[in-house]
PDB file of N, CA, C and O in Angstrom:
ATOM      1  N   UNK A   1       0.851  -1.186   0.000  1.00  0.00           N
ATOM      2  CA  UNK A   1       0.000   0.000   0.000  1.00  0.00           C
ATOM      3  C   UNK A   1       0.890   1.240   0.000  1.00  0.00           C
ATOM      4  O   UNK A   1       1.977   1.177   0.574  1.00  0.00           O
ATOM      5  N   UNK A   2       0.516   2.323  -0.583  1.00  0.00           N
ATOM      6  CA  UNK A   2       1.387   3.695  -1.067  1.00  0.00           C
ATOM      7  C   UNK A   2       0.172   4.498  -0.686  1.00  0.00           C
ATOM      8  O   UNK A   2      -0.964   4.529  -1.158  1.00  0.00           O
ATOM      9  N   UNK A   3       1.075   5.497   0.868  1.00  0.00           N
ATOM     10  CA  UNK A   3       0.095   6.411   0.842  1.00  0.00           C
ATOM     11  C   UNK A   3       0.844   7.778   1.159  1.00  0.00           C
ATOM     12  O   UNK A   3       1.657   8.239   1.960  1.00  0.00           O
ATOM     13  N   UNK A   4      -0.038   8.215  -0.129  1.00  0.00           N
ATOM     14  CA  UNK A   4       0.950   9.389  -0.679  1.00  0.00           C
ATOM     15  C   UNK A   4       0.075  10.987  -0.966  1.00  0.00           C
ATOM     16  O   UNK A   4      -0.670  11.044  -1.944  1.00  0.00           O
ATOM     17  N   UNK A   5       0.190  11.896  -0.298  1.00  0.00           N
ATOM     18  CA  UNK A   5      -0.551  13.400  -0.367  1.00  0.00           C
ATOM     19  C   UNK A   5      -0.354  13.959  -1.636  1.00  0.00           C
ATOM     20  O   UNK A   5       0.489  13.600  -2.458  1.00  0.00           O
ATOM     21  N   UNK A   6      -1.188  14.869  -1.752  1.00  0.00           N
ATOM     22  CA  UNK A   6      -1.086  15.970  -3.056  1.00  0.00           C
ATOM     23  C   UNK A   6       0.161  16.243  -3.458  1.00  0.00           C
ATOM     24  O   UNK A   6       0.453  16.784  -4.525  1.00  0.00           O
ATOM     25  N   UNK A   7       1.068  15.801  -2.447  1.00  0.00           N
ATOM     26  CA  UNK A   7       2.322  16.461  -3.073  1.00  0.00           C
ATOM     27  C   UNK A   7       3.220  15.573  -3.512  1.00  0.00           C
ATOM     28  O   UNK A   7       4.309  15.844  -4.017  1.00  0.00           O
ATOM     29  N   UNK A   8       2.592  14.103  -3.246  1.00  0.00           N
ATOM     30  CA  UNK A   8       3.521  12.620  -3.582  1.00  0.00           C
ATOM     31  C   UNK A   8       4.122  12.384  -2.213  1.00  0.00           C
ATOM     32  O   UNK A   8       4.695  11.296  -2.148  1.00  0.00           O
ATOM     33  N   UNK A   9       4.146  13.010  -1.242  1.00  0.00           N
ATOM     34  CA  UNK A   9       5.169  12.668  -0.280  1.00  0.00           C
ATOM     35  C   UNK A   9       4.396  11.831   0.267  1.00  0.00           C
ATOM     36  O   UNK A   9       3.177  11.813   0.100  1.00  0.00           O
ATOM     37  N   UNK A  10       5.498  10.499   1.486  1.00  0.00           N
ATOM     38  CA  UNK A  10       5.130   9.386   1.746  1.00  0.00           C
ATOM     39  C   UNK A  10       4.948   9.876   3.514  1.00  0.00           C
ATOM     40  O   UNK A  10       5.261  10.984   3.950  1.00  0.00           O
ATOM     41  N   UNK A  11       4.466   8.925   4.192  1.00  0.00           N
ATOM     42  CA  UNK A  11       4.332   9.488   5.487  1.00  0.00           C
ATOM     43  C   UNK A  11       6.099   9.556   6.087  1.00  0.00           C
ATOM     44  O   UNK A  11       6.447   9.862   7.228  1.00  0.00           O
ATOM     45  N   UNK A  12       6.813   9.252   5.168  1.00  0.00           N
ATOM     46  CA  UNK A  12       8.368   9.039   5.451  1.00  0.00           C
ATOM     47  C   UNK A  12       8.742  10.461   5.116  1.00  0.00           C
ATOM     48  O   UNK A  12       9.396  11.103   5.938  1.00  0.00           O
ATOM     49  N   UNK A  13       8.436  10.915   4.157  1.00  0.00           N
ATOM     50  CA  UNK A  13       8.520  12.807   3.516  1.00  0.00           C
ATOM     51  C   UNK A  13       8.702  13.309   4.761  1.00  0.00           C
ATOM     52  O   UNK A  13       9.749  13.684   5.289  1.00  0.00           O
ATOM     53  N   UNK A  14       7.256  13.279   5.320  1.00  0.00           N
ATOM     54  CA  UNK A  14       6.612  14.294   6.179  1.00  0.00           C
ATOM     55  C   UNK A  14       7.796  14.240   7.349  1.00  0.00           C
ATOM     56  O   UNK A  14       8.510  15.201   7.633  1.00  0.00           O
ATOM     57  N   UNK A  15       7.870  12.762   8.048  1.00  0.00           N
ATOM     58  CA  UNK A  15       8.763  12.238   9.085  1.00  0.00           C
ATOM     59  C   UNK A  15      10.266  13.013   9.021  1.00  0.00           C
ATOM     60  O   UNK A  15      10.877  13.532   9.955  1.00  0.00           O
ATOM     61  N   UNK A  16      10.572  12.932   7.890  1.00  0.00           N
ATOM     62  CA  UNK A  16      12.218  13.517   7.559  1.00  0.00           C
ATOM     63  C   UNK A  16      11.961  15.256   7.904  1.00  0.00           C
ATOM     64  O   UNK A  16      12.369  15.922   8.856  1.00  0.00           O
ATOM     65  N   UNK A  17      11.074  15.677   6.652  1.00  0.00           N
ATOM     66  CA  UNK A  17      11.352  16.826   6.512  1.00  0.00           C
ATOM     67  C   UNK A  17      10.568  17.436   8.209  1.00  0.00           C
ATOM     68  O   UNK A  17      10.034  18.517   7.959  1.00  0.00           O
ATOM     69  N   UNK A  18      10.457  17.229   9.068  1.00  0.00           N
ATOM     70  CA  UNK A  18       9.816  17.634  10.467  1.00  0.00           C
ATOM     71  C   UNK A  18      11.549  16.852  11.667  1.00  0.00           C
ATOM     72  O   UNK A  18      11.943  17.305  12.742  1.00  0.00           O
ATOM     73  N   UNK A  19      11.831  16.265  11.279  1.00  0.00           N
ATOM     74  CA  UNK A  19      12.456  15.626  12.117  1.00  0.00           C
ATOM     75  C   UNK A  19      12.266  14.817  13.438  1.00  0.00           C
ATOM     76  O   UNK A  19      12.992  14.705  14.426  1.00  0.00           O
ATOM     77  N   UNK A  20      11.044  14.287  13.124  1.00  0.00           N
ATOM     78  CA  UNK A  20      10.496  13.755  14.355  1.00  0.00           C
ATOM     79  C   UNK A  20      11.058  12.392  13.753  1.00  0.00           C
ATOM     80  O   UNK A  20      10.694  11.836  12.717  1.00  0.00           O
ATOM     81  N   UNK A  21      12.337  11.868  14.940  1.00  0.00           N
ATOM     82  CA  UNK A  21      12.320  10.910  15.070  1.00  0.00           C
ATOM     83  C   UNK A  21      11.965   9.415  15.581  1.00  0.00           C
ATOM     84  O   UNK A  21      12.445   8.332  15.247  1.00  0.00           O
ATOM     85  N   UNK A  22      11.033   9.719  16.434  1.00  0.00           N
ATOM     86  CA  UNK A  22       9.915   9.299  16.784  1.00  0.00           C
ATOM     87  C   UNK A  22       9.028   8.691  15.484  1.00  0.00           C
ATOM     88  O   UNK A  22       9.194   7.481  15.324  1.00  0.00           O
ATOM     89  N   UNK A  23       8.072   9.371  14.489  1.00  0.00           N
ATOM     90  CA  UNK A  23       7.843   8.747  13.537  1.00  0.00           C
ATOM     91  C   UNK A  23       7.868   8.212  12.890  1.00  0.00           C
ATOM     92  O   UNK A  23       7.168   7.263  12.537  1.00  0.00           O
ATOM     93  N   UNK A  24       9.533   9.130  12.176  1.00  0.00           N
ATOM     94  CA  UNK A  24      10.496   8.072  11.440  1.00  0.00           C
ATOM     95  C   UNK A  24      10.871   6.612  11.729  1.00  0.00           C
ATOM     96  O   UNK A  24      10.987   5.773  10.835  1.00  0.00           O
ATOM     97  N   UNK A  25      11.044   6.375  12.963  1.00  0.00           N
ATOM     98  CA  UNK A  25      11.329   4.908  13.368  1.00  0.00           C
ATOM     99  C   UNK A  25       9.643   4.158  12.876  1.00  0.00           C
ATOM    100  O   UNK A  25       9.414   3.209  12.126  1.00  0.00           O
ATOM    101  N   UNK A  26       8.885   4.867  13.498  1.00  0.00           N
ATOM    102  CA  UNK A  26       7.257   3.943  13.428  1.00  0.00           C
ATOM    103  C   UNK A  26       7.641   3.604  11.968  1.00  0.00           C
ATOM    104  O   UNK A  26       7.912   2.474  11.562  1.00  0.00           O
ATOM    105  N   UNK A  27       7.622   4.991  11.076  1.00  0.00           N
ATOM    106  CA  UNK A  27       7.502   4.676   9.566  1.00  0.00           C
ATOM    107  C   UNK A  27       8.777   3.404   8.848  1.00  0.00           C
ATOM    108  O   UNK A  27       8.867   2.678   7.858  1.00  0.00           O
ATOM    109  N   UNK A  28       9.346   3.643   9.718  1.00  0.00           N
ATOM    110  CA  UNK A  28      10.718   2.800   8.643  1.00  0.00           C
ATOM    111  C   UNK A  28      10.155   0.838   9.213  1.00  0.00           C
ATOM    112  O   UNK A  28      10.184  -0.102   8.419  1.00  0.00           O
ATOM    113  N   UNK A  29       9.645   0.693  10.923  1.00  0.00           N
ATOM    114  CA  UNK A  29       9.767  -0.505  11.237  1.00  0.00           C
ATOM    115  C   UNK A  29       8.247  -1.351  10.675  1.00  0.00           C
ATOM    116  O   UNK A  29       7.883  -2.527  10.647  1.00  0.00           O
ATOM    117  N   UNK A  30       7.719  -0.197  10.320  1.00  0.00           N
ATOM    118  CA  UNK A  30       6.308  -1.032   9.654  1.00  0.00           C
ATOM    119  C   UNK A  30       6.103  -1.993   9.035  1.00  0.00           C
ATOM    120  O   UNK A  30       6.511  -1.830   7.885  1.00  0.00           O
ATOM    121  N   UNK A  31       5.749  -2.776   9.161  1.00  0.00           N
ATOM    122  CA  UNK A  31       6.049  -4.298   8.082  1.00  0.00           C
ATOM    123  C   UNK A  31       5.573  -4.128   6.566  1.00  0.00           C
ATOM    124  O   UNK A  31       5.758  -4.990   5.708  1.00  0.00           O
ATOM    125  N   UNK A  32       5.104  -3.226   6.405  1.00  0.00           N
ATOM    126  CA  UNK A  32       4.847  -2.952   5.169  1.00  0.00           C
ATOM    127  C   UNK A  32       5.175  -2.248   4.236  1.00  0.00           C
ATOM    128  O   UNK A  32       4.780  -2.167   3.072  1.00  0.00           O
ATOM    129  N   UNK A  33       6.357  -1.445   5.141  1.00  0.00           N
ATOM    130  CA  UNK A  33       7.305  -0.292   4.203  1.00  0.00           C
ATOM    131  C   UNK A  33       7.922  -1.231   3.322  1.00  0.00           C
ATOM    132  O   UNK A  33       7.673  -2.379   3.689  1.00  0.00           O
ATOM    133  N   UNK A  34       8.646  -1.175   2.280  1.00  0.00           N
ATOM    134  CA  UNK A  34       9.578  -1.977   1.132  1.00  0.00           C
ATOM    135  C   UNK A  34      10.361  -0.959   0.851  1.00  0.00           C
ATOM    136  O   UNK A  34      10.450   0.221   1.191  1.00  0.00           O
ATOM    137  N   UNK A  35      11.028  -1.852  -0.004  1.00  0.00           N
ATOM    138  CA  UNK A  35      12.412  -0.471  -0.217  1.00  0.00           C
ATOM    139  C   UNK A  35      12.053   0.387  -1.068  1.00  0.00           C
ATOM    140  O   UNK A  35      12.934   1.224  -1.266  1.00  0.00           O
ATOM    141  N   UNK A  36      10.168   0.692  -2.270  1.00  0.00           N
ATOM    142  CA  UNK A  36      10.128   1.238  -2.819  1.00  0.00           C
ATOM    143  C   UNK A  36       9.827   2.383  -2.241  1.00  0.00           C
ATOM    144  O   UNK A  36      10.184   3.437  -2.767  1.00  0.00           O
ATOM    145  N   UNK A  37       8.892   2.360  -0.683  1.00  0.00           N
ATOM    146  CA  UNK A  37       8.413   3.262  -0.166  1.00  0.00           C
ATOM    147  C   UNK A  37       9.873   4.768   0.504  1.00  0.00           C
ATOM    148  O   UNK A  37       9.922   5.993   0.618  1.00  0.00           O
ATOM    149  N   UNK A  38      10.872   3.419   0.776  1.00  0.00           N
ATOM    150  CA  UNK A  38      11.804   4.212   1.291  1.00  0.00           C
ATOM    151  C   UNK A  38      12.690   4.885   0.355  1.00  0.00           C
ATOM    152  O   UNK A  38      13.677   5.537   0.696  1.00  0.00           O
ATOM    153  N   UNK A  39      12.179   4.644  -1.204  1.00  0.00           N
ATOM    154  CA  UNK A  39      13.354   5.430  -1.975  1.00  0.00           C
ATOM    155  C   UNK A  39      12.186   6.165  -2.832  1.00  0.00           C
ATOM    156  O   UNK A  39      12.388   6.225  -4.045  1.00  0.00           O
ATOM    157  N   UNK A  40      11.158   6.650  -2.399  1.00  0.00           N
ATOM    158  CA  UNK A  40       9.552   7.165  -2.997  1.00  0.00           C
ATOM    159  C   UNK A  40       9.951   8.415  -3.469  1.00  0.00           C
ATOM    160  O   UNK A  40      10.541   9.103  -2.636  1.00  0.00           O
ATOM    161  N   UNK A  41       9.793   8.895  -4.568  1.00  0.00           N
ATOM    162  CA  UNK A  41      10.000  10.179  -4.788  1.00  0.00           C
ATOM    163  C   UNK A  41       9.017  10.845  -5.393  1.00  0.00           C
ATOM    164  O   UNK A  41       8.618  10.553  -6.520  1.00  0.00           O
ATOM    165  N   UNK A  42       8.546  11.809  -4.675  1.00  0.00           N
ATOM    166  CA  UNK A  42       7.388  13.157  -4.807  1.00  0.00           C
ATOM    167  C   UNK A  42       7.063  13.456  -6.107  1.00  0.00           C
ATOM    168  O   UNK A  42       7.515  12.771  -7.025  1.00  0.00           O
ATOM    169  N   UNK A  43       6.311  14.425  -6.308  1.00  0.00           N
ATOM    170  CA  UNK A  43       6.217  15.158  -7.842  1.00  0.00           C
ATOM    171  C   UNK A  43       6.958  15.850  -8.338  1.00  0.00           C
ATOM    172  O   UNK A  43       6.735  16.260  -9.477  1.00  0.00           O
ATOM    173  N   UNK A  44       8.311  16.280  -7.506  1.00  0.00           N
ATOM    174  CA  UNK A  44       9.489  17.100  -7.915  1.00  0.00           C
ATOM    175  C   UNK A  44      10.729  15.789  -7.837  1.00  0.00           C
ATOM    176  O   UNK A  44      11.921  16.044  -8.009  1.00  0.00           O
ATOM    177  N   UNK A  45      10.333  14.699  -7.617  1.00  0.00           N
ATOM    178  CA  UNK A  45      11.551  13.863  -7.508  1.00  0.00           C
ATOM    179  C   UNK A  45      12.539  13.502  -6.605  1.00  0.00           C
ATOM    180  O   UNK A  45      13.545  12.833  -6.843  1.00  0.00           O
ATOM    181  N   UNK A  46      12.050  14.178  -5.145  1.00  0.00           N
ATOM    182  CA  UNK A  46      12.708  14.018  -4.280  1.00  0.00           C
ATOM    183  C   UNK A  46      12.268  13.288  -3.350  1.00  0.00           C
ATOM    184  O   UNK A  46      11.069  13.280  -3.069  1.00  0.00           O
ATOM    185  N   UNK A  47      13.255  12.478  -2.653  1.00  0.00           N
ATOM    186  CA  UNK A  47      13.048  11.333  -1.626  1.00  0.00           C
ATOM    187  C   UNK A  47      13.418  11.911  -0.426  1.00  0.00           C
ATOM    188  O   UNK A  47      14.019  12.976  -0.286  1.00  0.00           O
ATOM    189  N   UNK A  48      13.031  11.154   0.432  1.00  0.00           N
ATOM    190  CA  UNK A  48      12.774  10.973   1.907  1.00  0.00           C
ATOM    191  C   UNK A  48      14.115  11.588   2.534  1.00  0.00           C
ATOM    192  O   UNK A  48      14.057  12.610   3.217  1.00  0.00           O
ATOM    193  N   UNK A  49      15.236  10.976   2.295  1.00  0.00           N
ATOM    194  CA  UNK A  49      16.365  11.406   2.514  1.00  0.00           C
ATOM    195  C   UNK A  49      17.181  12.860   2.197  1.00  0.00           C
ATOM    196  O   UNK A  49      17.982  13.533   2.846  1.00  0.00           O
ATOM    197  N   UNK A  50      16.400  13.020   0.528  1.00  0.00           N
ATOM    198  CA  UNK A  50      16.767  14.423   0.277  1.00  0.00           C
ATOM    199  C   UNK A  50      16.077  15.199   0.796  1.00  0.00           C
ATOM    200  O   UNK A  50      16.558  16.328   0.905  1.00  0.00           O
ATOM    201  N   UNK A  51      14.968  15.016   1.230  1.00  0.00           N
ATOM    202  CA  UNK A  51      14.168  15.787   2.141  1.00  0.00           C
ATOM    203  C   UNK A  51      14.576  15.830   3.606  1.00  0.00           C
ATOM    204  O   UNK A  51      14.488  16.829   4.319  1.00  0.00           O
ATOM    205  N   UNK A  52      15.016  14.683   3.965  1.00  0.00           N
ATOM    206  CA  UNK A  52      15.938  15.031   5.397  1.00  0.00           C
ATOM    207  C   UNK A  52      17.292  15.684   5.220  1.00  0.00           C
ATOM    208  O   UNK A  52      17.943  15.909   6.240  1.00  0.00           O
ATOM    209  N   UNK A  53      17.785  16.012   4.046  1.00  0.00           N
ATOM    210  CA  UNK A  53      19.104  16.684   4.060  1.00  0.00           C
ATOM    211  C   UNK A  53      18.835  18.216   3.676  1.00  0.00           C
ATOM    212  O   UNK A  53      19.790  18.970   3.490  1.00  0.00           O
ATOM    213  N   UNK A  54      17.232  18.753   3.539  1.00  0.00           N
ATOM    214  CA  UNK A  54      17.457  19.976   3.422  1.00  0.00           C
ATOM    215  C   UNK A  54      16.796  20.476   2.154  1.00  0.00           C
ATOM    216  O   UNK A  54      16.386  21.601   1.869  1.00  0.00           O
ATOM    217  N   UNK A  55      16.802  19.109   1.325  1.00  0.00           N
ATOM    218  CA  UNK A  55      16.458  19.296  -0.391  1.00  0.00           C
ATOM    219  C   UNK A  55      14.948  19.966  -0.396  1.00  0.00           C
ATOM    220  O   UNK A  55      14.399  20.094  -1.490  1.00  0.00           O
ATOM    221  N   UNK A  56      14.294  20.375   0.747  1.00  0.00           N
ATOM    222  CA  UNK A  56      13.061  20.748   0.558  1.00  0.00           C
ATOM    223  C   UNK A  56      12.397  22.239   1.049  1.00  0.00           C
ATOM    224  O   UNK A  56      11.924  22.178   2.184  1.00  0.00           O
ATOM    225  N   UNK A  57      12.326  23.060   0.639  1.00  0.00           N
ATOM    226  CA  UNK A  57      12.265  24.517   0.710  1.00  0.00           C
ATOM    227  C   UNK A  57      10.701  24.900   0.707  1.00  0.00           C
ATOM    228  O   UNK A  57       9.863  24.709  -0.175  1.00  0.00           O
ATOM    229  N   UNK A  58      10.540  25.670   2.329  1.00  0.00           N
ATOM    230  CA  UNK A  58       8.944  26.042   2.165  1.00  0.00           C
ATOM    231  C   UNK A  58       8.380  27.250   1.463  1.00  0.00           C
ATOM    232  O   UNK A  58       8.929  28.334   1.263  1.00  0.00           O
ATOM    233  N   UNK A  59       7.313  26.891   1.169  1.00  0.00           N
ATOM    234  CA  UNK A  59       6.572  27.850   0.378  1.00  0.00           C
ATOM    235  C   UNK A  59       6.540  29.362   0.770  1.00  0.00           C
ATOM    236  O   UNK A  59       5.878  29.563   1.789  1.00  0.00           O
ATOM    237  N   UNK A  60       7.214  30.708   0.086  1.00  0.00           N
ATOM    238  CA  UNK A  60       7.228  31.514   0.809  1.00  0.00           C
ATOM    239  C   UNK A  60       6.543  32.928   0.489  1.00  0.00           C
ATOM    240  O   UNK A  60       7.166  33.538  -0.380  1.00  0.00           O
ATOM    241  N   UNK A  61       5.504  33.545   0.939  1.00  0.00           N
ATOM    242  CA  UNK A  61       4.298  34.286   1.111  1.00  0.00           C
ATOM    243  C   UNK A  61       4.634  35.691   0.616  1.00  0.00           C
ATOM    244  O   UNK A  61       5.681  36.140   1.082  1.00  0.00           O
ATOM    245  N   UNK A  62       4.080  36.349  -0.090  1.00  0.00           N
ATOM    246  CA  UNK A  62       4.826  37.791  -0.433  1.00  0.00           C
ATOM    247  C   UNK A  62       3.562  38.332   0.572  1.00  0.00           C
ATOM    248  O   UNK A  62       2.669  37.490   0.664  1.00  0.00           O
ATOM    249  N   UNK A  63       3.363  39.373   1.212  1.00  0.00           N
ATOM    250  CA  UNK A  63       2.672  40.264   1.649  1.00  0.00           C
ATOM    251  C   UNK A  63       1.628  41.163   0.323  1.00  0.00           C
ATOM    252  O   UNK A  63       0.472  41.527   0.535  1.00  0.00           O
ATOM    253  N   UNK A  64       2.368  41.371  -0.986  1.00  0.00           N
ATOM    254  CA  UNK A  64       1.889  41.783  -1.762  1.00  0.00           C
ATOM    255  C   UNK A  64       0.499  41.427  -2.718  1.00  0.00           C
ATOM    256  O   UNK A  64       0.174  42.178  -3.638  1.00  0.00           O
TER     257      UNK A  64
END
């Protein structure tokens, strides 16, 4: 099962890019993760990992 938001990210995305390691462990020991989930890449192509290294930049608001 692949469960994946509007934006493609996996509940592993979310886990990295927040740094709750706490989650991350739930998400990685699940018996149902596979190695596709853990190398899942979004609608821009980025994985879990590049998203824990930073590869992911928030959306940012002009006042204008």
């Amino acid at each position: 099962m692949s469960l994946k938001d509007v934006r493609g990210w996996t509940p592993l995305h979310e886990a990295a890019r927040t740094d709750n390691w706490t989650v991350l462990g739930i998400v990685i020991e699940f018996d149902q993760l596979g190695p596709l989930e853990v190398d899942a890449r979004d609608h821009e192509g980025r994985t879990p990992l590049a998203v824990a290294a930073g590869a992911y930049t928030r959306p940012r608001f002009s006042s204008t």
